[in-house]
MIDOSE-1310 file (N, C-alpha, C; in nm, 2 decimals, decimal comma, always signed):
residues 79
xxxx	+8,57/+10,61/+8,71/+8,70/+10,65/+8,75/+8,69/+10,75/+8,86; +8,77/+10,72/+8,93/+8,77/+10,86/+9,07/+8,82/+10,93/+9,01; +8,77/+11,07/+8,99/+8,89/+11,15/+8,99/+9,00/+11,23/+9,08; +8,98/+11,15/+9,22/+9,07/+11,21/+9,30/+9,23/+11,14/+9,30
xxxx	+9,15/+11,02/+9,23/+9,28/+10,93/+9,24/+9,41/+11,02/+9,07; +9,50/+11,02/+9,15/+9,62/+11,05/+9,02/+9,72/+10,95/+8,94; +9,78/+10,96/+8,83/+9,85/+10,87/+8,77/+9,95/+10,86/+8,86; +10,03/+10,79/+8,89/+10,10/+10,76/+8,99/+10,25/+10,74/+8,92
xxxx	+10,25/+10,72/+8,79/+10,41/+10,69/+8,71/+10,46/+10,77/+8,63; +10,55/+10,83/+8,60/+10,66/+10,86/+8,50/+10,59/+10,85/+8,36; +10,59/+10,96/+8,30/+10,62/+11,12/+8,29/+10,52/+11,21/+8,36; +10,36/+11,15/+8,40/+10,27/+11,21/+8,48/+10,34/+11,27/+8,61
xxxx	+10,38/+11,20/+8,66/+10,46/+11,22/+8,84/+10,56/+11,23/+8,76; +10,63/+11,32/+8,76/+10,75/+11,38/+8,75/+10,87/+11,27/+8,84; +10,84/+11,31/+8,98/+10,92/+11,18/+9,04/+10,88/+11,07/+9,07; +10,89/+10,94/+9,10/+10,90/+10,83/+9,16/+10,79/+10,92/+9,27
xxxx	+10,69/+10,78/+9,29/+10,55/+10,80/+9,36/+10,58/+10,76/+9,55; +10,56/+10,84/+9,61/+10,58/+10,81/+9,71/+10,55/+10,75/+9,83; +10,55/+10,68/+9,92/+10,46/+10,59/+10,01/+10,32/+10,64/+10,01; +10,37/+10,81/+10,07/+10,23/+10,86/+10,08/+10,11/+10,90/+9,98
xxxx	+10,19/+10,90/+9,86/+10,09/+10,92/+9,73/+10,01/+10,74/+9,69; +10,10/+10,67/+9,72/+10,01/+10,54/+9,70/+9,88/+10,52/+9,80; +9,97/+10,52/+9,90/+9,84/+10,47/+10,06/+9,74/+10,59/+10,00; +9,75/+10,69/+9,95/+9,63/+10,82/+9,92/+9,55/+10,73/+9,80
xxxx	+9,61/+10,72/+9,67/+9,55/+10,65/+9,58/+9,48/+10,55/+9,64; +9,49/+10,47/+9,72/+9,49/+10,32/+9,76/+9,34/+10,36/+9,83; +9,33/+10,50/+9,93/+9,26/+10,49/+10,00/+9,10/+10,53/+9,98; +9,20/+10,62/+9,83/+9,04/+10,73/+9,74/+9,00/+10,53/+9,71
xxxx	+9,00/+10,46/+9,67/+8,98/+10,38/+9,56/+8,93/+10,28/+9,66; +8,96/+10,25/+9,79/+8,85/+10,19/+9,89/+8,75/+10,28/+9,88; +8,75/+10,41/+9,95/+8,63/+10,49/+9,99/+8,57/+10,46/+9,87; +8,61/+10,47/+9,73/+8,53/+10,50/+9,63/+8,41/+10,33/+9,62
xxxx	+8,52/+10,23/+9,64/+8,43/+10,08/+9,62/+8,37/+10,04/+9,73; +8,36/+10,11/+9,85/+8,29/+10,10/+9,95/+8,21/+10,20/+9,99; +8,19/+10,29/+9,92/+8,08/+10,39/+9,97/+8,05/+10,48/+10,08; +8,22/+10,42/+10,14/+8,23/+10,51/+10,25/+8,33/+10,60/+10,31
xxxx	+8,34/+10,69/+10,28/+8,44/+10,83/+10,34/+8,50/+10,71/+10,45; +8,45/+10,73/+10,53/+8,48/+10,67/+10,67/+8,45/+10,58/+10,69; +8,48/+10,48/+10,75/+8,41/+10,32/+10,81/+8,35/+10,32/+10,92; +8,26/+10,29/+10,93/+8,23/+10,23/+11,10/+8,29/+10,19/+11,18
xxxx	+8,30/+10,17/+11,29/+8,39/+10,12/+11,40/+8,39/+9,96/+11,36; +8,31/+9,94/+11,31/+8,29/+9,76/+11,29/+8,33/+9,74/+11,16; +8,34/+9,88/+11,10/+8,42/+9,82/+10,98/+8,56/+9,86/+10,97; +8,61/+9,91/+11,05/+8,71/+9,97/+11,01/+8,83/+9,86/+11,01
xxxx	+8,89/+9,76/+11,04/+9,00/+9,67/+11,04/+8,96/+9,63/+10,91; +8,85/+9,59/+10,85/+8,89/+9,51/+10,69/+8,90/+9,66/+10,57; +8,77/+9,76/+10,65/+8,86/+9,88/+10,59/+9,02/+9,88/+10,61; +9,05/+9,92/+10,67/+9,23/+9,92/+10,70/+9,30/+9,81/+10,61
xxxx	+9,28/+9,70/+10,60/+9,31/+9,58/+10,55/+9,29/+9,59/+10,42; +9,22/+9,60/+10,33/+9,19/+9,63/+10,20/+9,30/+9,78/+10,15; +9,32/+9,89/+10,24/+9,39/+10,00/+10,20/+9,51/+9,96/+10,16; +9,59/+9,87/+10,27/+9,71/+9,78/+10,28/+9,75/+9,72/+10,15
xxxx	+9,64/+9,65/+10,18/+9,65/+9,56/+10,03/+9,64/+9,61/+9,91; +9,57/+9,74/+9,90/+9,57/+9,79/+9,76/+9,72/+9,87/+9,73; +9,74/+9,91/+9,90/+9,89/+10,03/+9,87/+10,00/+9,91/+9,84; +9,98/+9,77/+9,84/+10,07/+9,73/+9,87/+10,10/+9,65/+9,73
xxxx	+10,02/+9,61/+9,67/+9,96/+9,61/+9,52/+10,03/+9,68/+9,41; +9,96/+9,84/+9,45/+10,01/+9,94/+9,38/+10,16/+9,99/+9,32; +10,20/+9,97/+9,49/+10,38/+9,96/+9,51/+10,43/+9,86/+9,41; +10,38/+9,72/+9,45/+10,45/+9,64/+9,32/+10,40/+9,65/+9,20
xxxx	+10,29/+9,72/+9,13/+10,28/+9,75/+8,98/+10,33/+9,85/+8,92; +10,38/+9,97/+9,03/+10,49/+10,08/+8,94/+10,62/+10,05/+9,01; +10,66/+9,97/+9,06/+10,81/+9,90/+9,08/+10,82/+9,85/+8,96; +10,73/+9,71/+8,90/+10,74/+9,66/+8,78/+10,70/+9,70/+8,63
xxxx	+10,65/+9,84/+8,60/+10,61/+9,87/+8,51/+10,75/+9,98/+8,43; +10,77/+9,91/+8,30/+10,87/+9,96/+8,24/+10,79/+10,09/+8,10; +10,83/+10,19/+8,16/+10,74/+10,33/+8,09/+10,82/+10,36/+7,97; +10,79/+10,38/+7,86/+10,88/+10,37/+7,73/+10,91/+10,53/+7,72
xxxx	+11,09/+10,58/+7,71/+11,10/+10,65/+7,68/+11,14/+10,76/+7,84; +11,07/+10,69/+7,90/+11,10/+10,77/+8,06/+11,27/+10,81/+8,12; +11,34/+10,71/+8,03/+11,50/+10,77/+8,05/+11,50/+10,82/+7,99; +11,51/+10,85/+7,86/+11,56/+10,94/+7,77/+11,45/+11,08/+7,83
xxxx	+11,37/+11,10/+7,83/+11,30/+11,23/+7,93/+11,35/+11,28/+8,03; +11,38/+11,17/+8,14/+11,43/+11,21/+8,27/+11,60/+11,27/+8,23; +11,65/+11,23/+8,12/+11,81/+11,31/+8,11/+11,79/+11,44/+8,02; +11,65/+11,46/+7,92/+11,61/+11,54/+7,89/+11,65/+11,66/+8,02
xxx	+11,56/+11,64/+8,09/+11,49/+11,73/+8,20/+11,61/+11,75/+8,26; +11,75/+11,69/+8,32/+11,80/+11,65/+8,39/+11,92/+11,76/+8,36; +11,95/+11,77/+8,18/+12,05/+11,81/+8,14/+12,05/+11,96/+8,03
C-alpha cells in the first residue's frame, strides 16, 4: 500500500473528493507501479495516459460507491 495515497470517501474525507485529490491519488499509485517519481521524456505520454485512466476510474468508483450510514453522519455534523 502507498502510504501517500488517502481514502478518498465519506466519512474519511469529510467532503466529496475533489478532481485534484483523485488525479493526486491516481498519480502516487502510477509513480508507485512504475518506479518512477518522474518519467522519461520517452515515457512520459503512456505515463500521462495511465494517470488519466486511473483518475478517471477512481472518479467513477466513488461516484458509485454507496457508504452506509454517510447521511445520517453528514446531518449529524450538519445540525
Amino acid at each position: 500500500m502507498c502510504r501517500s495515497i488517502k481514502t478518498l470517501r465519506p466519512p474519511v474525507l469529510p467532503e466529496e473528493a475533489t478532481e485534484d485529490d483523485i488525479r493526486a491519488a491516481a498519480l502516487q499509485y502510477v509513480r508507485k507501479v512504475s518506479g518512477f517519481r518522474a518519467p522519461a521524456a520517452h515515457n512520459r505520454e503512456v505515463f500521462d495516459r495511465a494517470v488519466d485512466a486511473i483518475a478517471e476510474a477512481t472518479a467513477e468508483l466513488l461516484d458509485g460507491l454507496e457508504v452506509r450510514g454517510a447521511a445520517a453522519a453528514a446531518a449529524r455534523r450538519a445540525g
